[in-house]
Every structure is written in structure tokens, then in C-alpha cells.
N, C-alpha and C positions, 0 to 999 in steps of 0.2 A: 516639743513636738514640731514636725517638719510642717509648712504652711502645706506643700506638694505632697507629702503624705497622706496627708488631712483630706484634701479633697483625693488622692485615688482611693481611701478608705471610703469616702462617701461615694463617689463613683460607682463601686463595687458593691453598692445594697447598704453599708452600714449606718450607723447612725455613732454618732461619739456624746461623750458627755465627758466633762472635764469640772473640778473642783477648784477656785479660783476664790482667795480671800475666802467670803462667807456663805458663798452661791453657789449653786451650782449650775452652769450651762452646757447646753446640745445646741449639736448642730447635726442636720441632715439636708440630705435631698429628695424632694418633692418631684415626682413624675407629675405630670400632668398628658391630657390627654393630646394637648398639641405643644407641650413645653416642658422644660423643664426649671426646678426653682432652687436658692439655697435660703434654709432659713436657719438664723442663730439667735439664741435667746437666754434667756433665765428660766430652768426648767419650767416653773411654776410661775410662769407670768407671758408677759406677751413677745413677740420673736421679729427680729428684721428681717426682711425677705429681699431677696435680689437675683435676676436671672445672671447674675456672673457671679465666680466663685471672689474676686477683687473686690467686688460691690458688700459684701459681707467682711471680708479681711481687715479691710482699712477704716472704716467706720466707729467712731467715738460714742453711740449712743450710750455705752453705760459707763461714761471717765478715759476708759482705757480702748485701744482696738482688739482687736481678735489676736492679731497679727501679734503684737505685745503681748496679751497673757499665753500663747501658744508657746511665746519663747522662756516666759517665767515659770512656767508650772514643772514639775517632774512628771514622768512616765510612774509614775505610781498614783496622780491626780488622775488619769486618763481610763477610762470606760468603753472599750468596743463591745457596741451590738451587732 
């Protein structure tokens, strides 16, 4: 999946979920009342949060970045809400 995809997907209300190894993680965007947020995580556990879409992208907290399994996964791992 496209990184630029990804976020006009989230842009536009969705939220994505993608299956990666043995996990599965979402990512969305959070409105806020004077801001806006990205958060990315492991469904069922805790989520990094970043007011840029880059601040989420590039980040190692689970091994790998966003950015890296985006490019590993097929369109058939991928879930639009």
C-alpha cells in the first residue's frame, strides 16, 4: 500500500487495519476539538500518536516502521472502514 494513499484514506473519515506477521494493526485520524491526530497501533493493545502523518510513518516502536510493513503487505492484508 501507498504511504500517500494511506493517509488520503484516513483523511477522508476512514480508518484502515492491515494484518502484518501475527498482529493486526489500525491506523486512524483522531479529530480533535482544536487539532487534529494520527494514531497507529496493534489493534488490541496501545497506539502511537502523532500530530503529522511522518511522525507515525517512520517510527520503530514495534521492530519494523509503518512505512516498511506498508510496502510488505499485499492488498488483500488491508481493511477499509
Amino acid at each position: 500500500m501507498n504511504a500517500s494513499y494511506l493517509k488520503d484514506l484516513l483523511w477522508t473519515g476512514h480508518e484502515v487495519e492491515f494484518d502484518y506477521e501475527t498482529h493486526r494493526y489500525t491506523i486512524k485520524l483522531i479529530n480533535y476539538r482544536s487539532t487534529t491526530e494520527y494514531a497507529f497501533g496493534r489493534k488490541w493493545g496501545d497506539k502511537i500518536t502523532s500530530d503529522y502523518f511522518d511522525g507515525i510513518l517512520y517510527r520503530r516502536d514495534y521492530g519494523v516502521s509503518l512505512y516498511d510493513m506498508l510496502n510488505e503487505i499485499s492488498s488483500s492484508d488491508v481493511y477499509v472502514y
